[in-house]
N, C-alpha and C positions, 0 to 999 in steps of 0.2 A: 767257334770250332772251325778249323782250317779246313781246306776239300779232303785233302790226306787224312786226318782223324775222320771226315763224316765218312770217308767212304770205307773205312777199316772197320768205323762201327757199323756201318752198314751190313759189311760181313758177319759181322757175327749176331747184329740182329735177325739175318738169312737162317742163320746155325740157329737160333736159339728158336724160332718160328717153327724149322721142321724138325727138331725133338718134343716140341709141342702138341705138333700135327701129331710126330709118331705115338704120342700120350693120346692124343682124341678130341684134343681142343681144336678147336676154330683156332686161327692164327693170321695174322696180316703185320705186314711191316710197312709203315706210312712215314713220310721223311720228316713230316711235322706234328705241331700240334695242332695248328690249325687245321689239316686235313683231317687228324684222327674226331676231331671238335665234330666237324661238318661231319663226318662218316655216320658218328652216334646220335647227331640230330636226325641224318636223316632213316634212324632204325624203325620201323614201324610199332604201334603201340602208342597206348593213351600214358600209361601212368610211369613212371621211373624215378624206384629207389636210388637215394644214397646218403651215403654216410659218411664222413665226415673228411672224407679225400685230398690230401694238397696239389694232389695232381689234378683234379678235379678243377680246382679252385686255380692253379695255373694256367688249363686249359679255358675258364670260365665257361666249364660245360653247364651248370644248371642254369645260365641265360641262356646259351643257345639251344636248351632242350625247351624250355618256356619260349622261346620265340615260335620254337615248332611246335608249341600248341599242344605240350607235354605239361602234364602235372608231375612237380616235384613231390616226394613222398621222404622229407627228412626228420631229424630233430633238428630242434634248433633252442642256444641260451634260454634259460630261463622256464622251461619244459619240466614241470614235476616228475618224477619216476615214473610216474602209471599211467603220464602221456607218453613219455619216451617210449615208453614197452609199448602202447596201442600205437604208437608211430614203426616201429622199428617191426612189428607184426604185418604191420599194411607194405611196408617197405617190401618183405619178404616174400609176399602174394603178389607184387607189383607186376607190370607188363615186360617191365626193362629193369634189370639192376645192374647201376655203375658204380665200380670200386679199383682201386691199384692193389697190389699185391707190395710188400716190402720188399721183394726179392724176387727175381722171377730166375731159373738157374738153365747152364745151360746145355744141363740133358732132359729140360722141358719138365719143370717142377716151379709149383707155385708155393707162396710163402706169404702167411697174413700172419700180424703180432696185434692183437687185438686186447683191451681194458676188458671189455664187458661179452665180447662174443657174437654181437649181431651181427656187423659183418660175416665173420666166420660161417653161422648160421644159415645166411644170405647167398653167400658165393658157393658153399656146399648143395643146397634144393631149396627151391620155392621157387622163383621169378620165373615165367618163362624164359625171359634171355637175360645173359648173366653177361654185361661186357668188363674186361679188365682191360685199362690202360696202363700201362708202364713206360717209362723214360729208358735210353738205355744206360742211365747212371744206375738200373736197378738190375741188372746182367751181375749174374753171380756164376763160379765155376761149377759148383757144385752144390747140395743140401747145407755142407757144413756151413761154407760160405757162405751161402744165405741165412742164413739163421743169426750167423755173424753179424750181419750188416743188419740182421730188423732188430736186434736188439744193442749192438755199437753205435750206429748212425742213426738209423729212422728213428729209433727207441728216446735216444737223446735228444735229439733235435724237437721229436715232440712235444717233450717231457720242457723242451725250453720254450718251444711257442706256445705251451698252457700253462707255463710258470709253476711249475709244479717245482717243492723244493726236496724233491728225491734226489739218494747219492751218485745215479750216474748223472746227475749235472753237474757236479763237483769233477767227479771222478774219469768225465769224460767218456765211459763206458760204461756197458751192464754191470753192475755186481752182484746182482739175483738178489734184492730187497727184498727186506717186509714190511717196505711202508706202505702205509695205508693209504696213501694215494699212490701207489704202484698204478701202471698203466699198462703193463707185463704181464698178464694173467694167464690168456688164451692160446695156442698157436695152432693153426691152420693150414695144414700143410697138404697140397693135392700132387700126389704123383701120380695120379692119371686122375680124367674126366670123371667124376659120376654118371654112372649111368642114365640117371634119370633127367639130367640138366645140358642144357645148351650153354657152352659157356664157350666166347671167343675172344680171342687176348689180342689188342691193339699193340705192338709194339715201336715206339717213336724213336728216330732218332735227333734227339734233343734230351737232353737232363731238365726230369720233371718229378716233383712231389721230393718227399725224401726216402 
C-alpha cells in the first residue's frame, strides 16, 4: 500500500472511529497490526475468549496474549459438540473477548455472519471487555453493504478455507442455500453498543482477516 492510499485510508478509518464513538463503542485507529497485537496483549485480565478469527490468526494474537500470561479460552479440531458448547460457555464469561466483525460500516455499525451463533452471543454480553479488531479491507458504506460483503466475500472465502462444498463456492457469491453445511445461519448486527457491555473496536490500517 503506497503513503497516498495509507493515508486516504487513514481518513476514513478517522470517519468510521467517530460514527462508532457517536454509537458508544470505544474506538481507536492503530496504523498496524502489530500495534493493534501489542495494544490487546497489553489489556488487563487473566482469561480471553475467541473464536475462530483470521484476523486473529493474521495478527498472531493468541500467542501474543499467552506470552502475556493470558489463558486462551477456544475451540479447537476435533472437540465433540458438548466440549465446544462448555468452551464457547467459558469463552463468553471470559476476562477478554477477541473477535472481527465481517463488516464494520461507515456510520458506526458492526456486522458478524456467524454458522452456530457464539460469537454473536459473545460480542452482544458476557465478557467483561469485548475487543473487535478490524482491517480496513472491512470498511463498508453503509448496512447494506455490509451484509454484502459478510456474505459475498467473507462468506465465501470461508466456506473455501474449510472446504465446504456449498454453492456460493461455485457461484462465487451468496445464493441463500439449504445446504446442510451452510455456514450462513446467524447475523449480528449492532447499531449501537449494549448497554451492558464494554466493547472497543481496533480499527487498522492494513487488510486483515476477510
Amino acid at each position: 500500500m503506497d503513503a497516498n492510499m495509507r493515508a486516504m485510508n487513514g481518513i476514513k478509518l478517522e470517519k468510521a472511529a467517530a460514527a462508532l464513538a457517536a454509537n458508544g463503542f470505544g474506538a481507536r485507529v492503530l496504523d498496524t497490526g502489530a500495534e493493534a497485537a501489542a495494544y490487546a496483549a497489553s489489556l488487563p485480565g487473566v482469561s480471553a475468549g475467541m473464536g475462530g478469527s483470521m484476523t486473529a490468526r493474521d495478527l498472531g494474537l493468541a500467542e501474543k496474549l499467552r506470552a502475556a500470561g493470558k489463558e486462551i479460552v477456544t475451540h479447537a479440531p476435533g472437540m465433540t459438540p458438548e466440549e465446544r458448547r462448555a468452551v464457547w460457555l467459558r469463552a463468553q464469561a471470559s476476562d477478554l473477548y477477541f473477535a472481527s466483525p465481517q463488516a464494520v460500516t461507515m456510520d458506526g455499525k458492526l456486522i458478524f455472519l456467524d454458522a452456530y451463533g457464539n460469537r454473536g452471543a459473545a460480542v452482544i454480553y458476557g465478557p467483561k471487555k469485548i475487543v473487535l479488531t478490524a482491517g480496513v479491507n472491512k470498511l463498508s458504506g453503509d448496512e447494506t453493504a455490509g451484509l454484502r460483503r459478510a456474505r459475498d466475500i467473507a462468506a465465501v472465502a470461508n466456506n473455501i478455507r474449510l472446504k465446504k462444498d456449498n454453492p456460493c463456492v461455485k457461484a462465487g457469491r451468496c445464493v441463500d442455500c439449504a445446504s446442510p453445511s451452510r455456514i450462513c445461519n446467524a447475523v449480528t448486527l449492532l447499531w449501537k453498543r449494549p448497554l451492558a457491555s464494554d466493547i472497543e473496536v481496533l480499527l487498522v490500517n492494513e487488510d486483515l482477516g476477510y
